[in-house]
Short mmCIF file of the C-alpha atoms (twelve columns), coordinates in Angstrom:
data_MODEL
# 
_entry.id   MODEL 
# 
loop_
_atom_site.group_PDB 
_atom_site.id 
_atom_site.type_symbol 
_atom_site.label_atom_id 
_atom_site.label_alt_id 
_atom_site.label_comp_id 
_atom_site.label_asym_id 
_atom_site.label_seq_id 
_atom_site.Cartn_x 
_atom_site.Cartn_y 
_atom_site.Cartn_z 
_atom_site.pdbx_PDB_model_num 
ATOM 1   C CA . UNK A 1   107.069 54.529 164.977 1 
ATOM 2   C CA . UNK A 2   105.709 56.277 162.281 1 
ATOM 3   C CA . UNK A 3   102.065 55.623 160.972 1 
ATOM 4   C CA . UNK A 4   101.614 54.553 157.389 1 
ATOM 5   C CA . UNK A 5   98.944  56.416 155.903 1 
ATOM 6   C CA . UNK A 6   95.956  53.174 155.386 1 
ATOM 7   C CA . UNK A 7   95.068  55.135 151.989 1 
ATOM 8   C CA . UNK A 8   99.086  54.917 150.618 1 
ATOM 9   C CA . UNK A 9   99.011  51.083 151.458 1 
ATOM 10  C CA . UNK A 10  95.670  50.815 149.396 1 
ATOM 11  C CA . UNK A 11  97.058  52.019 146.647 1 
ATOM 12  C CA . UNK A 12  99.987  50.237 146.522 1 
ATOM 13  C CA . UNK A 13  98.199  46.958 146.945 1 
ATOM 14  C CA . UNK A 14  95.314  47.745 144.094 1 
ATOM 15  C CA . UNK A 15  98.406  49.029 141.344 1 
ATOM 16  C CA . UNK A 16  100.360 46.184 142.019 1 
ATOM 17  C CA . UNK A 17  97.688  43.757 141.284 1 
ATOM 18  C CA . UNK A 18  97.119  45.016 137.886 1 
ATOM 19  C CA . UNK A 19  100.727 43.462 137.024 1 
ATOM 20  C CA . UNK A 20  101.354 39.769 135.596 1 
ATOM 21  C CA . UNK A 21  103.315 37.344 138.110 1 
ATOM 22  C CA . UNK A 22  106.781 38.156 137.905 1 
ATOM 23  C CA . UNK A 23  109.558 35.634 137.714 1 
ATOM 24  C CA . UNK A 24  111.604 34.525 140.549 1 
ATOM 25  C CA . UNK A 25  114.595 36.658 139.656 1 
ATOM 26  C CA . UNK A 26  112.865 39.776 140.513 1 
ATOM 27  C CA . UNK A 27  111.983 39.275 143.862 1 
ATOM 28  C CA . UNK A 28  115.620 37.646 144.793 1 
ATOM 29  C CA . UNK A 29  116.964 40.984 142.812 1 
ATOM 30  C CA . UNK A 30  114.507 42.888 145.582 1 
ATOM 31  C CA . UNK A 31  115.976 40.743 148.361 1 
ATOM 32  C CA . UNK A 32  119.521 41.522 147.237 1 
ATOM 33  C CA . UNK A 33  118.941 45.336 146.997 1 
ATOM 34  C CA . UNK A 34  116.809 45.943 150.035 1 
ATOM 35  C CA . UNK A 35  118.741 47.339 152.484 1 
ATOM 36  C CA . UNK A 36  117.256 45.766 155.752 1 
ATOM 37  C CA . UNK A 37  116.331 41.756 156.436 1 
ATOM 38  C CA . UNK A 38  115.492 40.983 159.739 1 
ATOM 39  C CA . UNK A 39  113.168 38.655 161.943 1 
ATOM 40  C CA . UNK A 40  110.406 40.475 164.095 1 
ATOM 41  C CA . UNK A 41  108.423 39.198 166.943 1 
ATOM 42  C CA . UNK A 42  104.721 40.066 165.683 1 
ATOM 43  C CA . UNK A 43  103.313 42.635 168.366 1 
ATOM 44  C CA . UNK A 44  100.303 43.825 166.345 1 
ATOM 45  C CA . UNK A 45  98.492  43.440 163.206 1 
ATOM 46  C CA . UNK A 46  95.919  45.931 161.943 1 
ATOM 47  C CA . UNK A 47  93.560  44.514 159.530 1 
ATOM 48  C CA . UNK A 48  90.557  45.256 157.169 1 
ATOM 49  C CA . UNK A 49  87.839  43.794 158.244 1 
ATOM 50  C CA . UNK A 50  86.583  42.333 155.105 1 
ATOM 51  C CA . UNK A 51  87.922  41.863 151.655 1 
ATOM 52  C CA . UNK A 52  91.721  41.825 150.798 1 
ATOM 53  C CA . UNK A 53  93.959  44.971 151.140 1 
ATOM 54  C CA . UNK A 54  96.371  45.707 153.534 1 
ATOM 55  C CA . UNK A 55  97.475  44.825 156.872 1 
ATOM 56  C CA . UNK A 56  99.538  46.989 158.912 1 
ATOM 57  C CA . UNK A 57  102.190 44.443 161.088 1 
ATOM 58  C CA . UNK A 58  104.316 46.270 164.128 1 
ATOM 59  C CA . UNK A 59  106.811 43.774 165.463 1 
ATOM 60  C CA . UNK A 60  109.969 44.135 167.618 1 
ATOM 61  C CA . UNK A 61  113.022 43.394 165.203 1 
ATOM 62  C CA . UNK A 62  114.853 40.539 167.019 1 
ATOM 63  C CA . UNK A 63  117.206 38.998 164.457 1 
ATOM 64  C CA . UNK A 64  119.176 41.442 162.113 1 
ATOM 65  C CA . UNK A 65  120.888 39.934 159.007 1 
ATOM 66  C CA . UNK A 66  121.323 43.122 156.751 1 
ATOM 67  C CA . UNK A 67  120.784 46.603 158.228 1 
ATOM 68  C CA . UNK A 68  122.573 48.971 156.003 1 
ATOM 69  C CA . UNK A 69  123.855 52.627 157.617 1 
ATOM 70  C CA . UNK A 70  122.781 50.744 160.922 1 
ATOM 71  C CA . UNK A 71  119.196 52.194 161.156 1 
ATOM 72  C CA . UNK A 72  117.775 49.129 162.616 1 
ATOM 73  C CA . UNK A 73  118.205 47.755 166.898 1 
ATOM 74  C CA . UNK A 74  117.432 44.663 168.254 1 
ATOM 75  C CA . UNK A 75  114.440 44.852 170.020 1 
ATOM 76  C CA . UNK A 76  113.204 48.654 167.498 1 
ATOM 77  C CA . UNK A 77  109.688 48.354 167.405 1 
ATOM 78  C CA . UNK A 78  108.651 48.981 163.470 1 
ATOM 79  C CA . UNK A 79  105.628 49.098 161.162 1 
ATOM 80  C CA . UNK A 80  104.880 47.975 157.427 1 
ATOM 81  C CA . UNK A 81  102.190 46.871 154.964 1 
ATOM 82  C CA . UNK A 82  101.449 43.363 154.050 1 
ATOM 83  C CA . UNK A 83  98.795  42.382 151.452 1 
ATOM 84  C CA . UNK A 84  96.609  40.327 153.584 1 
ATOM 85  C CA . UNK A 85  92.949  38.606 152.580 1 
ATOM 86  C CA . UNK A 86  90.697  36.016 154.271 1 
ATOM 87  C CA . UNK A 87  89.110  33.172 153.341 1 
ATOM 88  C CA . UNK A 88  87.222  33.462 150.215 1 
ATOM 89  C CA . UNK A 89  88.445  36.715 149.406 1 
ATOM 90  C CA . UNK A 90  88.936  36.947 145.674 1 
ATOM 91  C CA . UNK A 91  92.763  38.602 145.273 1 
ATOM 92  C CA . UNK A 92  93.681  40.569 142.038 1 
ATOM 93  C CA . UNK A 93  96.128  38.502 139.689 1 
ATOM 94  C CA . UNK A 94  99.970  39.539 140.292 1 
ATOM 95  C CA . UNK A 95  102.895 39.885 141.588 1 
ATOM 96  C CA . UNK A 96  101.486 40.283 145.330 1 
ATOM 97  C CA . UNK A 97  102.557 37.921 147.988 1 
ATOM 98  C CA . UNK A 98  99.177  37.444 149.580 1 
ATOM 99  C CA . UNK A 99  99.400  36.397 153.424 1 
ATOM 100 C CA . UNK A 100 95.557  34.753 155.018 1 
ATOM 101 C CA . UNK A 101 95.059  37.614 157.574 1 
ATOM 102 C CA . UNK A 102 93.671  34.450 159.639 1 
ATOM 103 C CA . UNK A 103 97.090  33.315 160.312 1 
ATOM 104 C CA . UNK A 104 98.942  36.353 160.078 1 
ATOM 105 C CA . UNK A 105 96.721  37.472 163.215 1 
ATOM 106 C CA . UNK A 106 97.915  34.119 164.804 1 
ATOM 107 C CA . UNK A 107 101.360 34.456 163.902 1 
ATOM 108 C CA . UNK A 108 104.318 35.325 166.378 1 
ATOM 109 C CA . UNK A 109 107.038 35.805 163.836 1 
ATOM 110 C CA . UNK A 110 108.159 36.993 160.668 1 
ATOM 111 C CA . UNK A 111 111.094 37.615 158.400 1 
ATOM 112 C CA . UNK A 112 111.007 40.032 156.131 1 
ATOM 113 C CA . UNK A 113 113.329 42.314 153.552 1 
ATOM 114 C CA . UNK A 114 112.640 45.922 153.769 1 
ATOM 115 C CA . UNK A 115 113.151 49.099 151.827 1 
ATOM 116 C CA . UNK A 116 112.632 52.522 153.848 1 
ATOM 117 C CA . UNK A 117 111.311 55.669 152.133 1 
ATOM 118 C CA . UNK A 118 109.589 59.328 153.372 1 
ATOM 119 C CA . UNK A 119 107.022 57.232 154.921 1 
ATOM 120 C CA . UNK A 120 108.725 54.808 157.130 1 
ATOM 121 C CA . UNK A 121 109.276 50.826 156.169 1 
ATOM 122 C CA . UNK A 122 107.822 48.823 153.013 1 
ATOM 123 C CA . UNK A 123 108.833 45.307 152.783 1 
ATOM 124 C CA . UNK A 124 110.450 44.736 149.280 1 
ATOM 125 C CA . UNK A 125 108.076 43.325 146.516 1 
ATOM 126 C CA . UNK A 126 106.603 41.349 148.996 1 
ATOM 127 C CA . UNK A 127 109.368 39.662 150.324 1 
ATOM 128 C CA . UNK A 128 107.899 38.456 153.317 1 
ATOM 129 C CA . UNK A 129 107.256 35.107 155.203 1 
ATOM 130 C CA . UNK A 130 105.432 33.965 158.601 1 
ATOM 131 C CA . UNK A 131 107.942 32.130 160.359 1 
ATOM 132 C CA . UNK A 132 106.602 29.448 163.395 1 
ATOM 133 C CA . UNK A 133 109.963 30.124 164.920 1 
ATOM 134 C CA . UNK A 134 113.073 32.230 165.105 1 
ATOM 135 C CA . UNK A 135 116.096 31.335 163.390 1 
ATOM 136 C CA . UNK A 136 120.016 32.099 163.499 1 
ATOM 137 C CA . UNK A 137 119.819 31.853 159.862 1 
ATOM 138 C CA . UNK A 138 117.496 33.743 157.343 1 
ATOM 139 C CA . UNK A 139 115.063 31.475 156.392 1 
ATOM 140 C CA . UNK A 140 114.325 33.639 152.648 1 
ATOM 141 C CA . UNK A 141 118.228 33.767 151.832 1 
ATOM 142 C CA . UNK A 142 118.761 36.023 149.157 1 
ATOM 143 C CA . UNK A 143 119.490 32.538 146.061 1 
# 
């Protein structure tokens, strides 16, 4: 799996908070147009250890529901950013889908819609969601 630089997934975090909250359209648009949406088992979650920014989650993909040009396996460990804060954390105003690192440390699953780039995996504005258990059917369907 390839590393995402920590200072790349700063960035990304601090310019999207600078943006207004954008209506529900765009993030189903993202969901339509990302080429991957799977369910992961969480393996690992890297974390700042204070203030909000972003969390690195590595997970082994166990349910596959789009996985265009067939770069994804069942059971491919992979890596992304999530925007993650704890408790008390004040979070820029935005767009950002902001997940409490508290429970994303806890968690054992996820579904997410990703877009791939030079780097490796970025989930796709933030379309992202801890899941308490796996499903056979997305649980963030595209409508």
């Amino acid at each position: 799996m390839r590393r995402i630089p920590y200072v790349a997934v700063v960035m990304l975090l601090l310019s999207a908070g600078a943006s207004a909250m954008m209506p529900p359209e765009v993030y189903r648009k993202a969901r339509a147009n990302a080429p991957y949406h799977v369910q992961i088992a969480i393996t690992k979650v890297d974390a700042p250890r204070t203030g909000p920014g972003g969390c690195l989650v590595e997970g082994q993909v166990l349910k596959i529901f789009k996985n265009t040009g067939d770069r994804l396996a069942k059971d491919q460990i992979i890596g992304f950013p999530v925007a993650c804060y704890r408790r008390g954390d004040k979070v820029p105003v935005g767009g950002t889908l902001w997940l409490d690192t508290d429970q994303l440390e806890k968690a054992e699953y996820m579904e997410v819609y990703l877009n791939e780039d030079g780097e490796g995996f970025t989930p796709a504005l933030w379309n992202y969601h801890i899941l308490q258990k796996l499903s056979d059917t997305p649980q963030m369907p595209i409508e």
